[in-house]
C-alpha positions as CSV (number, residue, x, y, z in Angstrom):
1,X,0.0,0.0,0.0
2,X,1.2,3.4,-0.6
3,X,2.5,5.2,2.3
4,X,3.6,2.0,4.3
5,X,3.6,2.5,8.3
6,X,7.4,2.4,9.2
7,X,8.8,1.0,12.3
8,X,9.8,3.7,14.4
9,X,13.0,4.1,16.5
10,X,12.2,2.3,19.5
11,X,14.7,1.8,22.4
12,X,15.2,-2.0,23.0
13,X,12.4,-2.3,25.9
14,X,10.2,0.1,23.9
15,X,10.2,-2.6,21.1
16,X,9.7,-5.6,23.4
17,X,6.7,-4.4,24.6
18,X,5.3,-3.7,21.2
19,X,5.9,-6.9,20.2
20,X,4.7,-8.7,22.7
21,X,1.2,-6.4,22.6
22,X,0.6,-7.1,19.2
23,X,1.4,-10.3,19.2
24,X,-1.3,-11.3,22.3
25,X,-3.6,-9.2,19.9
26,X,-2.4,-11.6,16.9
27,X,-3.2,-14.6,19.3
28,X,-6.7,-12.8,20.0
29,X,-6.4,-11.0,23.4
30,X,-8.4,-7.9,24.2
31,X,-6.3,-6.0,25.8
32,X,-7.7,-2.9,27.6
33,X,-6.3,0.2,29.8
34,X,-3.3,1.1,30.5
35,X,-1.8,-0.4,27.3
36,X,-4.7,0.2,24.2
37,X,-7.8,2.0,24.2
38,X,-10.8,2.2,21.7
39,X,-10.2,5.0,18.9
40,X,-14.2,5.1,17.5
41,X,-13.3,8.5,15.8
42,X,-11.0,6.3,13.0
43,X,-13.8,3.6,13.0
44,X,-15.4,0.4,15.2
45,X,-12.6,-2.1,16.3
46,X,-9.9,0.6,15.8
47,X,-7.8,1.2,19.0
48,X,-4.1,2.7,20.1
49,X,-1.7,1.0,22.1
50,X,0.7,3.5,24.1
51,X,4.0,2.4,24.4
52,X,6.5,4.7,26.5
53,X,10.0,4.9,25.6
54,X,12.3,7.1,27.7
55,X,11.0,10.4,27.2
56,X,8.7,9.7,24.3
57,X,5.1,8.1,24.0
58,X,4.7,6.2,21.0
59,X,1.3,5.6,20.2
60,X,0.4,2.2,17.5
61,X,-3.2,3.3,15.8
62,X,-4.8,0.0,14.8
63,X,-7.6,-2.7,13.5
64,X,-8.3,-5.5,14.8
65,X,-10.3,-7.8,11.9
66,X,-10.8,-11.6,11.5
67,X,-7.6,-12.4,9.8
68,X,-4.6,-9.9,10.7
69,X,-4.2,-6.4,13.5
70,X,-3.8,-3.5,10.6
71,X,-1.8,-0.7,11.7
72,X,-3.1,2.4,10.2
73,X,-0.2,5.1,12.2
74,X,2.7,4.6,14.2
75,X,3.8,8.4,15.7
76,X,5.0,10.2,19.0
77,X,2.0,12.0,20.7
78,X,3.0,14.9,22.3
79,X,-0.6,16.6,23.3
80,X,-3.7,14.6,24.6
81,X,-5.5,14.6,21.3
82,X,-4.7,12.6,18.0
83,X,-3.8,15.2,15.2
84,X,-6.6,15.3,12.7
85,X,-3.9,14.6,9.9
86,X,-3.5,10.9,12.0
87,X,-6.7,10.1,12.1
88,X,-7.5,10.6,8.1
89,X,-4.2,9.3,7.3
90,X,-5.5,5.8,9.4
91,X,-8.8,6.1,7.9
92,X,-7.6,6.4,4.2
93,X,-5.4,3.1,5.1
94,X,-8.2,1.3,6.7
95,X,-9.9,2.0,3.7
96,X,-7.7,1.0,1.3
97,X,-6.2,-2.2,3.2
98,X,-10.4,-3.2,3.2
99,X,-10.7,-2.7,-1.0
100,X,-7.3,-4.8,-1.2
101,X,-8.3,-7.7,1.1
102,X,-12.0,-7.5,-0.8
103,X,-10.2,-7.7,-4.6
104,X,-8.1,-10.9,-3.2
105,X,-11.0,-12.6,-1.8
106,X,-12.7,-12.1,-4.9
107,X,-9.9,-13.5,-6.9
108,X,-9.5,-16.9,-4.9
């Protein structure tokens, strides 16, 4: 997809604790307050996980569907609202990650 999400430059824990969030999301955990909360303004089962690292809070904006945890936005938040820009860009993803995923399911 154009505009791929990019790892960002985590510090070693930072990045262990990522992981091991999305992957007990990959196994199908719901996994609630501190680490994620629901994001309904970028659309239903779309959440952030906060990870801190040192003196910066990531934040991973993302989708949990049937088959796969989409990540629409990986960024540092530095104010208590998500920038408008973030929430489109996620939205536009969502939306294009759902017409790809419905064009391969219609070709198998």
């Amino acid at each position: 997809m154009k505009g791929e999400v990019k790892s960002p430059p985590f510090g070693a824990a930072a990045r262990i604790e990522a992981g091991t969030l999305l992957r007990r999301l990959q196994q199908g955990e719901s996994i609630g307050m501190p680490h994620s909360r629901p994001m309904p303004s970028i659309g239903k089962k779309c959440h952030e996980l906060r990870i801190t690292d040192k003196n910066i809070i990531w934040r991973i904006l993302y989708r949990v569907d049937s088959d796969a945890v989409v990540i629409g936005e990986i960024f540092s938040k530095k104010t208590r609202t998500t920038p408008k820009s973030i929430i489109n860009n996620c939205k536009m993803r969502f939306k294009q990650y759902d017409q790809i995923a419905h064009e391969n399911s219609q070709t198998k």
